[in-house]
Structure formats: C-alpha cells, structure tokens
C-alpha positions in Angstrom: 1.9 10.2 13.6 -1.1 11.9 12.7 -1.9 13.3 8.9 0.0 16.0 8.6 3.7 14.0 9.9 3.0 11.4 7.3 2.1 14.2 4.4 4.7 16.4 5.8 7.6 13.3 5.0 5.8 13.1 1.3 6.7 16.7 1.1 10.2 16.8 2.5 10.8 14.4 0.0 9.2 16.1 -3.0 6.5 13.5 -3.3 3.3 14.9 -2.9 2.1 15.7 -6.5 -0.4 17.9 -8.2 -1.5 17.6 -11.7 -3.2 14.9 -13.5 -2.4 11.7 -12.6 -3.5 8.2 -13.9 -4.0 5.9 -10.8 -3.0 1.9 -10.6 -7.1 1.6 -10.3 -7.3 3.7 -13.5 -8.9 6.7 -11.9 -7.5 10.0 -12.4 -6.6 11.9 -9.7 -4.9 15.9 -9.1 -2.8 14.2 -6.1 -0.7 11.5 -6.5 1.7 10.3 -3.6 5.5 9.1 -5.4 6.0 6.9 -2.5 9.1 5.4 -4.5 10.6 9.0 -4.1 10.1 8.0 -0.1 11.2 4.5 0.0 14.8 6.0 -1.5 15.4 7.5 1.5 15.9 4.8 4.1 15.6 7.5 7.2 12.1 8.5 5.7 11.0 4.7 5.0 12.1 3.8 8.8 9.9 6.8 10.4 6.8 5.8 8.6 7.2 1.9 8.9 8.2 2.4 12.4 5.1 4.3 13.1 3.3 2.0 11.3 4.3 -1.0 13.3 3.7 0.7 16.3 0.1 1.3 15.5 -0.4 -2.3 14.2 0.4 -3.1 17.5 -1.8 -0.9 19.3 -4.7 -1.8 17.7 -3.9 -5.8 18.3 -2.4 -7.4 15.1 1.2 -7.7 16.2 1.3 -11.1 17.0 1.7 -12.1 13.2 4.8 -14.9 12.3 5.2 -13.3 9.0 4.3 -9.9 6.8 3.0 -10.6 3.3 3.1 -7.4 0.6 2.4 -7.3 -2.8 5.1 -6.5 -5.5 5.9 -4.1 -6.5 5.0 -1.2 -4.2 4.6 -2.4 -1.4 8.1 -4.6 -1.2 10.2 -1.8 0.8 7.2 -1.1 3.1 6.7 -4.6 4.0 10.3 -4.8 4.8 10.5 -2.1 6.8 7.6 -2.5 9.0 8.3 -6.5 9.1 12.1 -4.9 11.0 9.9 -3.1 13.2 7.5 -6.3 14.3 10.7 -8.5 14.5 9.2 -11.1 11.7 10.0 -11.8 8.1 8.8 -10.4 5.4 7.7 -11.8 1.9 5.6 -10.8 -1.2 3.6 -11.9 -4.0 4.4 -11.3 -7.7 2.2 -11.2 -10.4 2.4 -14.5 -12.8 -0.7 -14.7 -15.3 -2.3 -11.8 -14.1 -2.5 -13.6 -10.8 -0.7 -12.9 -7.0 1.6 -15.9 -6.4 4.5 -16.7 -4.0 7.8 -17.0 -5.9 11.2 -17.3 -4.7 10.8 -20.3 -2.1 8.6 -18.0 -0.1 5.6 -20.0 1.6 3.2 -19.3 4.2 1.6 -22.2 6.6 -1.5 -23.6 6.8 -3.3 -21.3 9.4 -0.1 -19.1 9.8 -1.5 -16.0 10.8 0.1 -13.0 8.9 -0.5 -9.2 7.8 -0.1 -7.8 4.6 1.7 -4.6 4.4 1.2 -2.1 1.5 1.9 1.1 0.4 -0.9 3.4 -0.8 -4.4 2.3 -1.2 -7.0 4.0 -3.2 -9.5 1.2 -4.5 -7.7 -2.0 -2.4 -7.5 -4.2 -5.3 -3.9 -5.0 -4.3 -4.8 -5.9 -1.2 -7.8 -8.1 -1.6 -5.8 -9.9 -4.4 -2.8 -10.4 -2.3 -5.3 -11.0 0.5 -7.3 -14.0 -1.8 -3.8 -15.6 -2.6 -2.6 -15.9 1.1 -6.0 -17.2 1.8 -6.0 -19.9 -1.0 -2.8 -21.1 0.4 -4.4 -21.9 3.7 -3.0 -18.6 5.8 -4.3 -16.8 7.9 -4.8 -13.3 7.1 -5.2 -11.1 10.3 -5.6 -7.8 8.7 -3.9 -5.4 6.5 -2.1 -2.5 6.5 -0.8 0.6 4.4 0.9 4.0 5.1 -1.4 5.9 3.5 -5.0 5.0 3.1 -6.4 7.2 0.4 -9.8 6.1 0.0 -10.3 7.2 3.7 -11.5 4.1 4.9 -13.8 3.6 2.1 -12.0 1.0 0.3 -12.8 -2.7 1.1 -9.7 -5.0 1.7 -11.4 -8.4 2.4 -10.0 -7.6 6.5 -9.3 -5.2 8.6 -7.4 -2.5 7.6 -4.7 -0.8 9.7 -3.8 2.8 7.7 -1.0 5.0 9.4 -3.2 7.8 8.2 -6.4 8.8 5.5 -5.9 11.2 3.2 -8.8 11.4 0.9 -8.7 13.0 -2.4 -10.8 12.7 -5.4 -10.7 10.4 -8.1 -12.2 10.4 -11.4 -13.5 7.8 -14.2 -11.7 9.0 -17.3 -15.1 10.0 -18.5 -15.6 12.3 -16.0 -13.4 14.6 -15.3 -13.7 18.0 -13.9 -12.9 21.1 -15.9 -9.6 21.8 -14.1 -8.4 18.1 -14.9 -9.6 18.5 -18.7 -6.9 20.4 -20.0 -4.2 19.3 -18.0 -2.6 16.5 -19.8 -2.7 12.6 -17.7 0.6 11.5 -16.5 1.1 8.1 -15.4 3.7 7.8 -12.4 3.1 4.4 -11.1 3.8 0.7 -12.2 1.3 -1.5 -12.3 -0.2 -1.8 -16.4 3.4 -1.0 -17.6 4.4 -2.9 -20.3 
C-alpha cells in the first residue's frame, strides 16, 4: 500500500480530520487521524494490518515469537497484524505512569519480538513500550506503526517499520500559526484523560 491506500481507508471511514487538534505528545496539530473510527471496522483494520505484516516481512522482522503494543491505541493494531504474522499478541498498560505487563502476559529472556502501534508523531509510546520489554530481558527487533507521522523523524529506540509517512505539522501551544489561533483545540485522543 503506498500513501494514498492507507489515507484513502482514513477517509472512507471518516477519519482523516482537519481543525485543531491536541496531540497525545501535546502538540497541536490541523490533521489528526481518528484511527479508533478505523479499528471499528474490522474489514478496514484487516487491510491495513495485513499490509502491514506483509511489509514487516519484507523488510526482515517476521521472524518474531510474539507482538508487544502499547494500550490503549495500539491494542487492535497489534492484534491484527499479530493474525497476519501467525504469533500472539500482548500489550503493556500504564500502572504509575509506567509501561508494565499485566494480565499474565510475559515476554522471555531474549525473546525476540516487535512492537506494533498505531500512529506515531513524537514515538514516546514506542520507546516507553520499547524500554519496558527491554528491562524484562526481551528482545526488541524493531517497531512498527500504520501510520508514521513524523515521517521518519521520530526516534523509537529501533528500527521502525511504518506502512506509510504522512507528515504534517505540529505545533508547541505557544506557537501556533494564525489559522490555528482562532480555531478552538479539540482533544480526540486518550492518553492524559482523566
């Protein structure tokens, strides 16, 4: 799938935004990507994870025993590309402000694994995920997302496997262009929610 088949599946599903958006990282954005309005449609989920496993293969981190994704986002993506590969798939919750495994999940000393994840803009998600897995003893092969929005910019801690880039700016609060300034901030994602 190249760019334009992964945006076009945001749009056929009424999730490619424009506005003023609050990111997860706290930037503010005039694109945001509902991927939750995606993941509710299981045919839409299965062509991008598919895809997505198929080029996690290609470029040589298939041979992974499990798929690790941090809650809450990328839970469904993780799944979904985990059916592709043919391995489990777990995820890390936040306990303390901290990435943990819950649930009886575990990971190996040395098991190699990939963790799967929605959208990333900044990759703090990732890395955190990334530092738990790695504090556990795993071995953490690479990454991977659907949509990569940072363009490759953003530093996961490992290689990072993105279906696609789509870059779009971001702002600091602080500094926000004239056509964001008058547009009230809308925050569509989860993580800071109370």
């Amino acid at each position: 799938m190249n760019q334009q088949d992964v945006l076009d599946v945001f749009r056929s599903c009424d999730a490619l935004l424009e506005g003023h958006f609050i990111l997860s990282s706290g930037l503010r954005s005039p694109v945001f990507l509902q991927k939750a309005k995606v993941f509710m449609h299981a045919d839409k989920s299965e062509i991008l994870c598919k895809a997505l496993a198929e080029k996690i293969r290609a470029e040589g981190f298939g041979e992974v025993s499990q798929i690790v994704s941090p809650a809450v986002g990328g839970i469904i993506p993780g799944y979904e590309t985990s059916r592709h590969l043919g391995v489990p798939a777990i995820f890390t919750e936040r306990v303390n402000g901290e990435f943990e495994l819950r649930r009886g999940f575990h990971v190996e000393k040395g098991e190699k694994v990939i963790v799967v994840e929605d959208i990333v803009s900044t990759g703090l998600s990732i890395r955190e995920c990334v530092k738990c897995l790695k504090d556990l003893g795993a071995d953490v092969v690479a990454a991977a997302c659907l949509v990569d929005r940072s363009d490759g910019e953003a530093d996961v801690g490992v290689p990072l496997v993105a279906l696609t880039g789509y870059k779009v700016p971001a702002y600091p609060a602080d500094q926000l262009p004239p056509e964001l300034e008058n547009i009230p901030a809308v925050k569509p994602g989860s993580r800071g929610l109370q």
